[in-house]
Biopython code that builds the backbone (N, CA, C, O; Angstrom):
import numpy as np
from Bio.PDB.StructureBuilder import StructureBuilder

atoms = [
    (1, "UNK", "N", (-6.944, 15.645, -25.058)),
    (1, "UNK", "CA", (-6.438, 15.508, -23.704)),
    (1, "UNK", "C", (-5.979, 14.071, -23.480)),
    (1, "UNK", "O", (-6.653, 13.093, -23.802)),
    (2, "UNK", "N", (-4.517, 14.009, -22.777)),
    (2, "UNK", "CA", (-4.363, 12.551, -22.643)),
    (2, "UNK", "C", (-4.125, 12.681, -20.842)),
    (2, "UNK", "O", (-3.978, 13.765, -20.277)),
    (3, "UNK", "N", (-4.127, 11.623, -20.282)),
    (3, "UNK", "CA", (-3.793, 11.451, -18.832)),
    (3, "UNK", "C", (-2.501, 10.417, -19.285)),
    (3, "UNK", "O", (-2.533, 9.709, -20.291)),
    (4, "UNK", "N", (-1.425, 10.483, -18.375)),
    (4, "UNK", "CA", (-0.610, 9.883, -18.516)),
    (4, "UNK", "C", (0.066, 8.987, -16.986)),
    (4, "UNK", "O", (1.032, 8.233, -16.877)),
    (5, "UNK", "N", (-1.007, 9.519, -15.902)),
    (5, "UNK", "CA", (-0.640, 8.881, -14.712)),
    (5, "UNK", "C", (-0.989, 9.205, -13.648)),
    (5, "UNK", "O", (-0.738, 10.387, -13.413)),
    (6, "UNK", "N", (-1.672, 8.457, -12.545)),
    (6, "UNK", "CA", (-2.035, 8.888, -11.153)),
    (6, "UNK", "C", (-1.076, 8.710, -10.021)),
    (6, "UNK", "O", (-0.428, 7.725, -9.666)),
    (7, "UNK", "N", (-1.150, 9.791, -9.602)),
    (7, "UNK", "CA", (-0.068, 9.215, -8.214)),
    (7, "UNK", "C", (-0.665, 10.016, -7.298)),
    (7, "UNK", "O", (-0.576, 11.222, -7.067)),
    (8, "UNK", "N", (-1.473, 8.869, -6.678)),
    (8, "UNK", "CA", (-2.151, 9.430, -5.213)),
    (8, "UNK", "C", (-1.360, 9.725, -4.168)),
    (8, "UNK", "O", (-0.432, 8.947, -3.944)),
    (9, "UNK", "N", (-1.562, 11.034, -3.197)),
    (9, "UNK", "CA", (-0.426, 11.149, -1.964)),
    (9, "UNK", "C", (-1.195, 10.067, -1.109)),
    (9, "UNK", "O", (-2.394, 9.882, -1.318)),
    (10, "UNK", "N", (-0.482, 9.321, -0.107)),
    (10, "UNK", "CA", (-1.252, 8.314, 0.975)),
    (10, "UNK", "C", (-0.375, 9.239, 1.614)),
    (10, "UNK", "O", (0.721, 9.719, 1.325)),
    (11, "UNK", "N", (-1.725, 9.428, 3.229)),
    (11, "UNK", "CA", (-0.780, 9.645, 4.824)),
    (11, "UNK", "C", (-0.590, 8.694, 5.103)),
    (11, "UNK", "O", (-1.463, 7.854, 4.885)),
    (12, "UNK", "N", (0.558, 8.329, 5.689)),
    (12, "UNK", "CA", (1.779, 7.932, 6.632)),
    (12, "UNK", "C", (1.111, 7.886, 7.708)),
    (12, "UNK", "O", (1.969, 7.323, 8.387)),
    (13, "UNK", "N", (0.047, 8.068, 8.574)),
    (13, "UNK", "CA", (-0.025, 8.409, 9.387)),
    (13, "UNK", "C", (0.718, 8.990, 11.105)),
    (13, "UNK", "O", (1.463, 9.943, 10.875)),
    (14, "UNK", "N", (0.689, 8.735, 12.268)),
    (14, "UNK", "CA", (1.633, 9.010, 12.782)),
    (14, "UNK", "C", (3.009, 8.903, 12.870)),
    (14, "UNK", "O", (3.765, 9.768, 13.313)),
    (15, "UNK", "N", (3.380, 7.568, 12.336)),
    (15, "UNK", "CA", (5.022, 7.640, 12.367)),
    (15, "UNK", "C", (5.310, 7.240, 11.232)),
    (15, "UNK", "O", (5.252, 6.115, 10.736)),
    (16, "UNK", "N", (5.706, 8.459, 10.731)),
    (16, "UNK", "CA", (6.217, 8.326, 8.799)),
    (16, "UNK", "C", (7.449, 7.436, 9.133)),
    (16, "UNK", "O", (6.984, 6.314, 8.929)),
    (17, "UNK", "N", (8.662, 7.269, 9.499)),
    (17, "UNK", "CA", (9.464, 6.284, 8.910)),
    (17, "UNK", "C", (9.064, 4.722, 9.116)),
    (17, "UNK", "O", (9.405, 3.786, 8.393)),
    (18, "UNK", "N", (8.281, 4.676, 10.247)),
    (18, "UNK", "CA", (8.018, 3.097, 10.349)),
    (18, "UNK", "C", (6.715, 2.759, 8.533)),
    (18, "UNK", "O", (6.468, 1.762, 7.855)),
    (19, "UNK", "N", (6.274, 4.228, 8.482)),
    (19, "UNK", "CA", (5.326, 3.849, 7.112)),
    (19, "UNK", "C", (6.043, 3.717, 5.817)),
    (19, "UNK", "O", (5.435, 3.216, 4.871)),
    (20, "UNK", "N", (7.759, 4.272, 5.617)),
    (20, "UNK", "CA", (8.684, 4.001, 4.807)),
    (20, "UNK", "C", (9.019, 3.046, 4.751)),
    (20, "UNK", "O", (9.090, 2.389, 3.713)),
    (21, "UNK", "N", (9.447, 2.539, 6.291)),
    (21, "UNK", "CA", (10.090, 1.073, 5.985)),
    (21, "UNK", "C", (8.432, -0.207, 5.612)),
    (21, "UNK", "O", (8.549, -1.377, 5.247)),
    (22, "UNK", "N", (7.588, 0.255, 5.768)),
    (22, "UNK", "CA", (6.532, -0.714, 5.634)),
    (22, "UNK", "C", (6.638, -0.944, 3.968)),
    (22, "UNK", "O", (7.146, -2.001, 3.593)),
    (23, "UNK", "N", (6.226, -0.093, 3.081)),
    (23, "UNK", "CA", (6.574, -0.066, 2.076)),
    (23, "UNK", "C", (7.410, -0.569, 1.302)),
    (23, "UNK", "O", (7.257, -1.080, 0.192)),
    (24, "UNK", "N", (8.825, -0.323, 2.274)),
    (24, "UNK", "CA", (9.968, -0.732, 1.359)),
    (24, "UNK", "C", (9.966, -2.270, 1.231)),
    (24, "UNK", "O", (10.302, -2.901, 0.229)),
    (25, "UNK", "N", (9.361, -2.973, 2.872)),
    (25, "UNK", "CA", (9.519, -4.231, 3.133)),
    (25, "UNK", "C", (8.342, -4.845, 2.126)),
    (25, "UNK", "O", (8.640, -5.879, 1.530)),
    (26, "UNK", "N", (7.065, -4.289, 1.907)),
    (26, "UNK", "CA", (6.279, -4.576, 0.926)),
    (26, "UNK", "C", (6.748, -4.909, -0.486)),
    (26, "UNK", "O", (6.183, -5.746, -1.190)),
    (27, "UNK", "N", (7.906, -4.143, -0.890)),
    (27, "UNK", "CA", (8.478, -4.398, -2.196)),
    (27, "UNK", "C", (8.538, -2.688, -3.033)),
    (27, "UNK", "O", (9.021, -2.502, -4.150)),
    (28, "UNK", "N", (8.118, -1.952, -2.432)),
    (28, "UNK", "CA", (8.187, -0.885, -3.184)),
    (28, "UNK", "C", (9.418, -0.165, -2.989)),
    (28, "UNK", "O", (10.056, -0.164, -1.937)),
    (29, "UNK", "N", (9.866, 0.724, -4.522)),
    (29, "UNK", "CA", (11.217, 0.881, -4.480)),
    (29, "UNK", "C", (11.256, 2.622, -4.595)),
    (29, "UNK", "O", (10.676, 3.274, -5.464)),
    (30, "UNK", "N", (12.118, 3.190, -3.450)),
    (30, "UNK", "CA", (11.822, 4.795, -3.060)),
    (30, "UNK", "C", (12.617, 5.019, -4.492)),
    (30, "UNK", "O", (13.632, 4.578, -5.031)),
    (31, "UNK", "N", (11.547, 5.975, -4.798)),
    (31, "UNK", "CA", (12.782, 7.119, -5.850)),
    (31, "UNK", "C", (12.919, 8.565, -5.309)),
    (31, "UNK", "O", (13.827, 9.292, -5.712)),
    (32, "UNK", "N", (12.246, 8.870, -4.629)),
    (32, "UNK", "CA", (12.984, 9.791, -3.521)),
    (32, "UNK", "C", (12.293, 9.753, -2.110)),
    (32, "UNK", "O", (11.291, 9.071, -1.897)),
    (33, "UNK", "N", (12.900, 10.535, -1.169)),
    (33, "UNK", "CA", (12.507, 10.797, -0.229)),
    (33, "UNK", "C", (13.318, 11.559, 0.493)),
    (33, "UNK", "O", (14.515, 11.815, 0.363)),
    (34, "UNK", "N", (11.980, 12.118, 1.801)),
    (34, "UNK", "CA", (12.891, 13.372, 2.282)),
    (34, "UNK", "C", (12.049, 13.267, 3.738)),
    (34, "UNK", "O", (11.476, 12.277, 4.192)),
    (35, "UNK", "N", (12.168, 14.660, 4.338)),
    (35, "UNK", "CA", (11.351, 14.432, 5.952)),
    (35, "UNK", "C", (9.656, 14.399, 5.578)),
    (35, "UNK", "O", (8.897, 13.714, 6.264)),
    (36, "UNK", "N", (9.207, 15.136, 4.529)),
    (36, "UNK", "CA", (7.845, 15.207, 3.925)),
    (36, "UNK", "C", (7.500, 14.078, 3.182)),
    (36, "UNK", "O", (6.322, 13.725, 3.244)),
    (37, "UNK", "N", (8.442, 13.296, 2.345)),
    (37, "UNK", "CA", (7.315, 12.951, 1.343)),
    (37, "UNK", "C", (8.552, 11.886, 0.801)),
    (37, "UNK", "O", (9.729, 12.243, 0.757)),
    (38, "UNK", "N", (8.000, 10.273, 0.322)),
    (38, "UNK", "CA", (8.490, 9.844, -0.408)),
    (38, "UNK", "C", (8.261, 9.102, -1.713)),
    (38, "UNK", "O", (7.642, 8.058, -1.511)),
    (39, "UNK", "N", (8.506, 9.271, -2.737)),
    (39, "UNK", "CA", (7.860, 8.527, -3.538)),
    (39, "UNK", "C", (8.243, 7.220, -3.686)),
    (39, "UNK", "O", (9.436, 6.916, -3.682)),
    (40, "UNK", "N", (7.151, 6.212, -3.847)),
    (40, "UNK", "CA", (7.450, 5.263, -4.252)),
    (40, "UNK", "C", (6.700, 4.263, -5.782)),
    (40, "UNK", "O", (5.688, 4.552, -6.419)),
    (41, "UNK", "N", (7.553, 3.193, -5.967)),
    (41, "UNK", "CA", (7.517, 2.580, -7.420)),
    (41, "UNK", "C", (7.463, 1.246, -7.437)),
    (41, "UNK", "O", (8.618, 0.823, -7.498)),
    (42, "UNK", "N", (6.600, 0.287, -7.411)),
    (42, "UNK", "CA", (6.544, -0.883, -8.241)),
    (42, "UNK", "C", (6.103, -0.897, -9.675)),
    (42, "UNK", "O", (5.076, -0.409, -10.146)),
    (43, "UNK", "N", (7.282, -1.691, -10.420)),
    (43, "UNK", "CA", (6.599, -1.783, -12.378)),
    (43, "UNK", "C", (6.340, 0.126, -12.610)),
    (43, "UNK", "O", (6.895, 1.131, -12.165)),
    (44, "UNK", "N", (5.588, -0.053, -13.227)),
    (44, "UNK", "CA", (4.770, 0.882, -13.576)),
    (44, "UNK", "C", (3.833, 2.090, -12.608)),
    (44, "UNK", "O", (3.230, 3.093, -12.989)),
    (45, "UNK", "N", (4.001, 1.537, -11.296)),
    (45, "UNK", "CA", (2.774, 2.463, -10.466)),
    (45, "UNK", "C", (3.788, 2.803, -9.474)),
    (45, "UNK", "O", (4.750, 2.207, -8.988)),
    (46, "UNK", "N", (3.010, 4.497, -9.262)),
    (46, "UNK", "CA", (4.021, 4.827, -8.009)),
    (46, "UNK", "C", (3.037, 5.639, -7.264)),
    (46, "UNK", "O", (2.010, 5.921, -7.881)),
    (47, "UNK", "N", (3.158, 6.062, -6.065)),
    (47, "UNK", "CA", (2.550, 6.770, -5.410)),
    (47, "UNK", "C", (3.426, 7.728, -4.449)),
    (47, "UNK", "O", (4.578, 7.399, -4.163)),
    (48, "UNK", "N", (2.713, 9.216, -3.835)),
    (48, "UNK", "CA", (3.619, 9.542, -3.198)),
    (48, "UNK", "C", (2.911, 8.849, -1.573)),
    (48, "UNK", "O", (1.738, 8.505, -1.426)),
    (49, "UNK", "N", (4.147, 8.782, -0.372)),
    (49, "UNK", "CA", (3.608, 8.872, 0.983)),
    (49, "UNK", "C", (4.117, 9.695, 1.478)),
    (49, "UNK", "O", (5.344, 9.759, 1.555)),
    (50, "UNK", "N", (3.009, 10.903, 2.144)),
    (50, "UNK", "CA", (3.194, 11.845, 2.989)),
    (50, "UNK", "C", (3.141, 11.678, 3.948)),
    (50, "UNK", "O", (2.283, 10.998, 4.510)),
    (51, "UNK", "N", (4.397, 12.470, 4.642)),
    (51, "UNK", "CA", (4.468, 12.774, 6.224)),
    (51, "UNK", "C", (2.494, 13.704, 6.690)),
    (51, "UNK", "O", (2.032, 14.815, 6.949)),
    (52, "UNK", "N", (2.137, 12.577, 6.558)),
    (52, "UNK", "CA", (0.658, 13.360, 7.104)),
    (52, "UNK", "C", (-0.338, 12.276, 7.703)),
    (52, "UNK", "O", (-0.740, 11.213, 7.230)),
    (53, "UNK", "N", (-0.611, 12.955, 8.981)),
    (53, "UNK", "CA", (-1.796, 12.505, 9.897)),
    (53, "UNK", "C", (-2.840, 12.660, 10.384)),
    (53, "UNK", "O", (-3.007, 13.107, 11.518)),
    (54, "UNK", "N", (-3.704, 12.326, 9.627)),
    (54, "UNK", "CA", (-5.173, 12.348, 10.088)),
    (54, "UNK", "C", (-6.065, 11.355, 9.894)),
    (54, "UNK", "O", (-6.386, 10.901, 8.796)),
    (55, "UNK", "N", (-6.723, 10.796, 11.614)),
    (55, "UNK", "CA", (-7.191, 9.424, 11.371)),
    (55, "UNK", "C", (-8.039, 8.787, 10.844)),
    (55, "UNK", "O", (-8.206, 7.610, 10.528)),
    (56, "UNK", "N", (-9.147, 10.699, 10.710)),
    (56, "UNK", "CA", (-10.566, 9.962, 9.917)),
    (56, "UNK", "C", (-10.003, 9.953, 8.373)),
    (56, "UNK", "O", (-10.420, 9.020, 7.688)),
    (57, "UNK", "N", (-9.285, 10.696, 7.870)),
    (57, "UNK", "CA", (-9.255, 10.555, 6.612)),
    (57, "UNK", "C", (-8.226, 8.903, 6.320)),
    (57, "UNK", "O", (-8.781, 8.149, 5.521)),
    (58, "UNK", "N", (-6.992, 8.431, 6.846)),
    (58, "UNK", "CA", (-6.820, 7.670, 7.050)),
    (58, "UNK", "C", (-7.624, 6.151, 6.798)),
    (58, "UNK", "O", (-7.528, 5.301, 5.912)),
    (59, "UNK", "N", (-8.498, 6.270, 8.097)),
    (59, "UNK", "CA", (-9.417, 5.611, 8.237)),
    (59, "UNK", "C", (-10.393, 4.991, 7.121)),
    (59, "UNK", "O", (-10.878, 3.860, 7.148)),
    (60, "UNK", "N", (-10.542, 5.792, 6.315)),
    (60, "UNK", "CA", (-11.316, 6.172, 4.937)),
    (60, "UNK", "C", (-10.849, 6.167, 3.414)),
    (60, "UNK", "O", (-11.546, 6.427, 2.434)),
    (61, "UNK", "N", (-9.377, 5.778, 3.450)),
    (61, "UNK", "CA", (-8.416, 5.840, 2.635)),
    (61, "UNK", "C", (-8.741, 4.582, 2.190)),
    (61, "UNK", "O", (-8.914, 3.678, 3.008)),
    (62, "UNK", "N", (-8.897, 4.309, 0.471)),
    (62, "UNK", "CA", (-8.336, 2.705, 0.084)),
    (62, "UNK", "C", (-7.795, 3.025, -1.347)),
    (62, "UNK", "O", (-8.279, 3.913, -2.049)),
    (63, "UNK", "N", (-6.827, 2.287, -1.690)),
    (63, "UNK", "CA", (-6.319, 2.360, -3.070)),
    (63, "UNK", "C", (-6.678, 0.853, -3.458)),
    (63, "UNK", "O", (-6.802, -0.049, -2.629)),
    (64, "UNK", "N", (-6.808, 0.731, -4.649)),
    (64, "UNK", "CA", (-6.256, -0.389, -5.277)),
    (64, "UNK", "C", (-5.420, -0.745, -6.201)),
    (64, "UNK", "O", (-5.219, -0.053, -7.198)),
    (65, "UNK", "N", (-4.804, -1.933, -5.959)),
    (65, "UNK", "CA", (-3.431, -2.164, -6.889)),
    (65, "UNK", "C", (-3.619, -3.632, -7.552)),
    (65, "UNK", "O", (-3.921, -4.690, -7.001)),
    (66, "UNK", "N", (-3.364, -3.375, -8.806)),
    (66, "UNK", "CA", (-3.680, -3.951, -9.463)),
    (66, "UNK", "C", (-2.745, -4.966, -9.786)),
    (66, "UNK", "O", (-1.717, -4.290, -9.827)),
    (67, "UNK", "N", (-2.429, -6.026, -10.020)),
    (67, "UNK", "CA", (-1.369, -7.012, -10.434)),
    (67, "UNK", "C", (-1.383, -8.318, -11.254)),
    (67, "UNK", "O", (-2.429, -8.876, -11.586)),
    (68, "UNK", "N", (-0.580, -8.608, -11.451)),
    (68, "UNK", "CA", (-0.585, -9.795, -12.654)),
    (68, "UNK", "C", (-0.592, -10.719, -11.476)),
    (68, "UNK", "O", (-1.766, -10.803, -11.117)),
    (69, "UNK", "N", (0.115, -11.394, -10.768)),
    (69, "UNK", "CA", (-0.041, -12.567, -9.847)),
    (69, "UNK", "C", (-0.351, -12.114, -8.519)),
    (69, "UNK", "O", (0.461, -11.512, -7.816)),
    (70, "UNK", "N", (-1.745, -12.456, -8.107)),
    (70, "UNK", "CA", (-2.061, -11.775, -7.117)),
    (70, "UNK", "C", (-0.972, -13.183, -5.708)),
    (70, "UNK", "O", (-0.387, -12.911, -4.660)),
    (71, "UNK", "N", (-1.143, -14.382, -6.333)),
    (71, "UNK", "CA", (-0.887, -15.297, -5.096)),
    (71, "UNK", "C", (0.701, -14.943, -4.842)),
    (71, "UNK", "O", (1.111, -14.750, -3.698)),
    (72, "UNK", "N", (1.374, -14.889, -5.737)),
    (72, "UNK", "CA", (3.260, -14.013, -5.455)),
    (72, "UNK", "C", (2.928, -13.172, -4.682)),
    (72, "UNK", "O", (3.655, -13.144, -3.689)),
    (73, "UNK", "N", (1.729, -12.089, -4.693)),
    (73, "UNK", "CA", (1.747, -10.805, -3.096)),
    (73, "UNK", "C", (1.399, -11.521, -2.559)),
    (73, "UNK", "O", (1.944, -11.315, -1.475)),
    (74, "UNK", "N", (0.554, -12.709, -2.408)),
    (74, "UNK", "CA", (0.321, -13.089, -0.891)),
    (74, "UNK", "C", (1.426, -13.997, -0.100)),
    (74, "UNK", "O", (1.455, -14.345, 1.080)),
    (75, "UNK", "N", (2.334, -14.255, -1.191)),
    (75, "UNK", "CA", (3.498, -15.481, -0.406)),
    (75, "UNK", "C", (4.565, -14.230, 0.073)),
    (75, "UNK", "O", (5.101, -14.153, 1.178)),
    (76, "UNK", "N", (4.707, -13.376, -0.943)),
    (76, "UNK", "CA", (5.636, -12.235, -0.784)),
    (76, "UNK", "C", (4.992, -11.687, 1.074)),
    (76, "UNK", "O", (5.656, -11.746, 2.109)),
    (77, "UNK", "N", (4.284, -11.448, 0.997)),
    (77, "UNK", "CA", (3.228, -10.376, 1.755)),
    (77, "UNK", "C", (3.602, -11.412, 3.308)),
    (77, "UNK", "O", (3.985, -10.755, 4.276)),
    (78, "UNK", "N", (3.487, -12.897, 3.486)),
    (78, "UNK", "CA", (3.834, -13.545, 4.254)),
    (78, "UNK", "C", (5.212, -14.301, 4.876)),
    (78, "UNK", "O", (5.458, -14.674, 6.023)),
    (79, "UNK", "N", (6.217, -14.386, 3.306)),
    (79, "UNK", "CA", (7.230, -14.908, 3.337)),
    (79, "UNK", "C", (7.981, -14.258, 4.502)),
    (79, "UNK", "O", (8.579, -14.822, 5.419)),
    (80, "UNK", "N", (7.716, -12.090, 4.118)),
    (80, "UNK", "CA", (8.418, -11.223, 4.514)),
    (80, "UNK", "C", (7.612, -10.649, 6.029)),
    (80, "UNK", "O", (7.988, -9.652, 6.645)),
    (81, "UNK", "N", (6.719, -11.322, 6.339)),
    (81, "UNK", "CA", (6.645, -11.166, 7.671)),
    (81, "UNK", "C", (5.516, -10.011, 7.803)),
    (81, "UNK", "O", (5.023, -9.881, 8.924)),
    (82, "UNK", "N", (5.157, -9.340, 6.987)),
    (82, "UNK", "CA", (4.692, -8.077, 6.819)),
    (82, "UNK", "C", (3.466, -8.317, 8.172)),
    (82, "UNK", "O", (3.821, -7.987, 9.303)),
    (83, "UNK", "N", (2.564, -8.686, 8.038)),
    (83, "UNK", "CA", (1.502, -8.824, 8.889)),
    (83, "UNK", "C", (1.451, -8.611, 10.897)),
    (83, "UNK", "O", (0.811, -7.974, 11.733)),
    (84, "UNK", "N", (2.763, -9.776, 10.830)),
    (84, "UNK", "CA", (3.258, -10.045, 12.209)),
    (84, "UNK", "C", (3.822, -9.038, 12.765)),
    (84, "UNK", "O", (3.459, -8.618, 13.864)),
    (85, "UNK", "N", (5.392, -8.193, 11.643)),
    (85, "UNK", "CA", (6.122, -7.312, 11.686)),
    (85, "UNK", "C", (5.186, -6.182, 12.479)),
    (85, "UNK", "O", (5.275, -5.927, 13.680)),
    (86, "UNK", "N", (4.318, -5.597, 11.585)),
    (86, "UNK", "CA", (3.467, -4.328, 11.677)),
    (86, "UNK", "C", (2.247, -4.232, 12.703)),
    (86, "UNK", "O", (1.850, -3.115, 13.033)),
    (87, "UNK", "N", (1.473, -5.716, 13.360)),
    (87, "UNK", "CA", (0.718, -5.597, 13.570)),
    (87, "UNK", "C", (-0.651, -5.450, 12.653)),
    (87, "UNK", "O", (-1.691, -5.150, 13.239)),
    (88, "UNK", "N", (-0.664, -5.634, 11.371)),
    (88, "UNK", "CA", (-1.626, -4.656, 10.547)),
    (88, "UNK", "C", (-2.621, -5.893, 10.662)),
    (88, "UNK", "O", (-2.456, -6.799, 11.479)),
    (89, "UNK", "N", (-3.927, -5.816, 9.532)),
    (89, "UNK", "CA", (-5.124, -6.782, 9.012)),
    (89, "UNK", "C", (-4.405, -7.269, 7.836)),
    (89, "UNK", "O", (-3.501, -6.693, 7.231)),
    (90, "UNK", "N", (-4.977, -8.514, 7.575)),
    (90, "UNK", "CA", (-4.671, -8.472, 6.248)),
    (90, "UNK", "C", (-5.709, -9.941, 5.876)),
    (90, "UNK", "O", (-5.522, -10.905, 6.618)),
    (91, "UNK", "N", (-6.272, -10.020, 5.279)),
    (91, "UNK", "CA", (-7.337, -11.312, 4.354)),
    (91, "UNK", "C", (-6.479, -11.731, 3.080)),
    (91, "UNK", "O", (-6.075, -10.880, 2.287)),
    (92, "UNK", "N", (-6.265, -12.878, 2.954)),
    (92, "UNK", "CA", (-5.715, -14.034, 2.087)),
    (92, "UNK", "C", (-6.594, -13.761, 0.892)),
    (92, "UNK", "O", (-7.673, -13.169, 0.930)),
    (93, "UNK", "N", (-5.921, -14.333, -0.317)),
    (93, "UNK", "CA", (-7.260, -13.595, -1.710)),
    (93, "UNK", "C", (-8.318, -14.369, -1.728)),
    (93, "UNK", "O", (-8.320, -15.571, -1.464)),
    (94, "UNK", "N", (-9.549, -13.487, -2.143)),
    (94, "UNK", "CA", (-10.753, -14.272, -2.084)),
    (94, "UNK", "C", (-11.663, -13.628, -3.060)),
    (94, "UNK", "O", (-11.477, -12.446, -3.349)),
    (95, "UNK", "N", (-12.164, -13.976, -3.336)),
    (95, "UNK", "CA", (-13.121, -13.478, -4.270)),
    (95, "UNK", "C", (-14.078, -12.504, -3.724)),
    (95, "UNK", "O", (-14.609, -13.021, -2.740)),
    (96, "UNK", "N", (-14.507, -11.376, -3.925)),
    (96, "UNK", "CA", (-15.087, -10.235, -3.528)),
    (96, "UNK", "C", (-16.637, -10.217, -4.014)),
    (96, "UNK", "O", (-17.007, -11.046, -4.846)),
    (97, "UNK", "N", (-17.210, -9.605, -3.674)),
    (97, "UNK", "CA", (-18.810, -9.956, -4.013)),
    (97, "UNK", "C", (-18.566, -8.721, -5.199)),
    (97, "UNK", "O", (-19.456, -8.925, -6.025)),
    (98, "UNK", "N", (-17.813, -7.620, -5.612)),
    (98, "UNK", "CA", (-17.885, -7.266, -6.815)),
    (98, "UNK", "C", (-17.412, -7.482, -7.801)),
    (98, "UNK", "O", (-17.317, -6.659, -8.711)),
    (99, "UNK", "N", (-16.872, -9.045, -7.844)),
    (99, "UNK", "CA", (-16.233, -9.927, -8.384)),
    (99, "UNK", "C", (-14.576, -10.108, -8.814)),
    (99, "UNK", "O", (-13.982, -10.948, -9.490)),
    (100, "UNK", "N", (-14.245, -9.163, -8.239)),
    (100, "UNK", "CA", (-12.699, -9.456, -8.350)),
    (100, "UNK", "C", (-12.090, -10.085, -7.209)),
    (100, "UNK", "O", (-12.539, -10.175, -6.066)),
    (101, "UNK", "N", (-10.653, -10.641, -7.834)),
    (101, "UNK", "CA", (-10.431, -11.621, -6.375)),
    (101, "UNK", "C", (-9.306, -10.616, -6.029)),
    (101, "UNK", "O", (-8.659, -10.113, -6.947)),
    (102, "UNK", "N", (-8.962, -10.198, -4.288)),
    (102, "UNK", "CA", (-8.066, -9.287, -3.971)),
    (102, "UNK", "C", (-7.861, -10.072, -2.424)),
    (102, "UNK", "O", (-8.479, -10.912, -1.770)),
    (103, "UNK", "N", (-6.420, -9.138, -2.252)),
    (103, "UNK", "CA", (-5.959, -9.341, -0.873)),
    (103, "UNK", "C", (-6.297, -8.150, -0.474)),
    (103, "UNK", "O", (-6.141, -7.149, -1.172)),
    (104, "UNK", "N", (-6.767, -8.147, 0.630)),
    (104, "UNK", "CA", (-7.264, -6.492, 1.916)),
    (104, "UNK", "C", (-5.664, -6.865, 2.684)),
    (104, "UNK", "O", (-5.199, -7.912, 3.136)),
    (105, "UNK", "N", (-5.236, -5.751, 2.592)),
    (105, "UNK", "CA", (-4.351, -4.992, 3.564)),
    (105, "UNK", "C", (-4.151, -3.971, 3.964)),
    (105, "UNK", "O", (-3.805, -3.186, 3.080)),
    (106, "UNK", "N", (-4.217, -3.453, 5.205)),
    (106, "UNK", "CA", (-4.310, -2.232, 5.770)),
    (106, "UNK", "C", (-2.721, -2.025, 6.100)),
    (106, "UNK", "O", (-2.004, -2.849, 6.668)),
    (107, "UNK", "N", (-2.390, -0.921, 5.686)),
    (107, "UNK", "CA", (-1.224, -0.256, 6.081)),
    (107, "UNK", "C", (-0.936, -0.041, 7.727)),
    (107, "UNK", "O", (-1.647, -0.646, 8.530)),
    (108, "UNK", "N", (0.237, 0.928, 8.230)),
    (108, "UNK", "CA", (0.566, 1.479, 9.535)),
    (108, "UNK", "C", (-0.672, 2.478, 9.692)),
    (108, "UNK", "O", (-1.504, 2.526, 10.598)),
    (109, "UNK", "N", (-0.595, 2.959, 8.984)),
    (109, "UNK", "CA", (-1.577, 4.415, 8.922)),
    (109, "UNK", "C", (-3.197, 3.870, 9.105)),
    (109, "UNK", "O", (-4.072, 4.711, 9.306)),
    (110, "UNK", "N", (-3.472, 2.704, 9.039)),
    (110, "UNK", "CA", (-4.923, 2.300, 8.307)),
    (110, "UNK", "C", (-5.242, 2.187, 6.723)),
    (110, "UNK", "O", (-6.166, 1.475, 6.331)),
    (111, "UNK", "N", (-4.631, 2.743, 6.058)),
    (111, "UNK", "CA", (-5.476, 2.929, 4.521)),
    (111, "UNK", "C", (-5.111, 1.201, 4.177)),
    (111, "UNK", "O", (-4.158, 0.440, 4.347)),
    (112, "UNK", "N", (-6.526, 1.134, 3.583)),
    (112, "UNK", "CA", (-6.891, -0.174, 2.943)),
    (112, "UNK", "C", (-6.619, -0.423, 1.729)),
    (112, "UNK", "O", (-7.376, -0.058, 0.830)),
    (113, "UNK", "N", (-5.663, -0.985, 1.534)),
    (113, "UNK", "CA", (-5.327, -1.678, 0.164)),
    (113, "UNK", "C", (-6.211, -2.945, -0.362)),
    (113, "UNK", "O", (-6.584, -3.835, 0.402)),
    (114, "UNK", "N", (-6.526, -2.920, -1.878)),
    (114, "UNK", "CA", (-6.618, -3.777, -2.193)),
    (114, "UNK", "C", (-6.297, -4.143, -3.284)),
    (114, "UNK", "O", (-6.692, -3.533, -4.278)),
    (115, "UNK", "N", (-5.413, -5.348, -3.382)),
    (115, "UNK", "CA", (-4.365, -5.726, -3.995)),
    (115, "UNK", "C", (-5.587, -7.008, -5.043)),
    (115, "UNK", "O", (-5.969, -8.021, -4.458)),
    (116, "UNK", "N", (-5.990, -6.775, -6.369)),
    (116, "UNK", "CA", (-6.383, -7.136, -6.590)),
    (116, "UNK", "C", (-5.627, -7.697, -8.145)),
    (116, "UNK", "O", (-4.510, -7.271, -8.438)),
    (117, "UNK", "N", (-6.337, -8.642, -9.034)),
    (117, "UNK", "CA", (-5.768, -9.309, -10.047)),
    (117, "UNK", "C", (-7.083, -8.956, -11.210)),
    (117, "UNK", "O", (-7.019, -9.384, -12.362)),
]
sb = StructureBuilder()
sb.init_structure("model")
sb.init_model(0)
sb.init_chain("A")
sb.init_seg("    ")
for serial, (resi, resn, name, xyz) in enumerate(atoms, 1):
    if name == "N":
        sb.init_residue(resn, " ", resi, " ")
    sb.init_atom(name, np.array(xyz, "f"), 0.0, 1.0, " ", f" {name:<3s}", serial, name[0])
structure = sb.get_structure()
């Protein structure tokens, strides 16, 4: 048996296109999309985002993403306004008590990213 790739669906939560353009402005590049569902691609990792809303699951949502220069997402992540733009959370990288160093960012929807190195 081999695995060859995960691609988690994330909800969008209530307003899927403002959660498209969040994305796109993040750096991720659509390879498709439609009124349901779009996929998206940085490098190597893609995920789908669904037109779907629900807050506890939302709420409860975290991925992590993994990267070679974590401080490029955080200049990227600020250069482009992302924080201010959206309203969202977001923590500068820091070292985590389970020892990796990551940036926390919460999406439109809530789901918690962590953008770690």
């Amino acid at each position: 048996m081999k695995a060859l790739k995960l691609r988690p669906f994330v909800p969008s939560g209530g307003d899927y296109p403002r959660a498209v353009q969040f994305y796109t402005d993040l750096g991720f590049e659509k390879l498709f999309t439609s009124e349901e569902l779009t996929i998206f691609k940085v490098d190597e990792t893609e995920f789908h985002l669904q037109n779907f809303h629900n807050e506890e699951l939302q709420n409860n949502y975290m991925l992590e993403l993994c990267v070679e220069d974590l401080d490029a997402w955080w200049q990227h992540i600020q250069k482009a306004g992302i924080v201010e733009k959206y309203h969202l959370g977001a923590k500068a990288p820091q070292i985590q008590p389970y020892g990796k160093r990551a940036i926390h960012l919460i999406d439109p929807a809530g789901v918690l990213w962590h953008i770690t190195e």
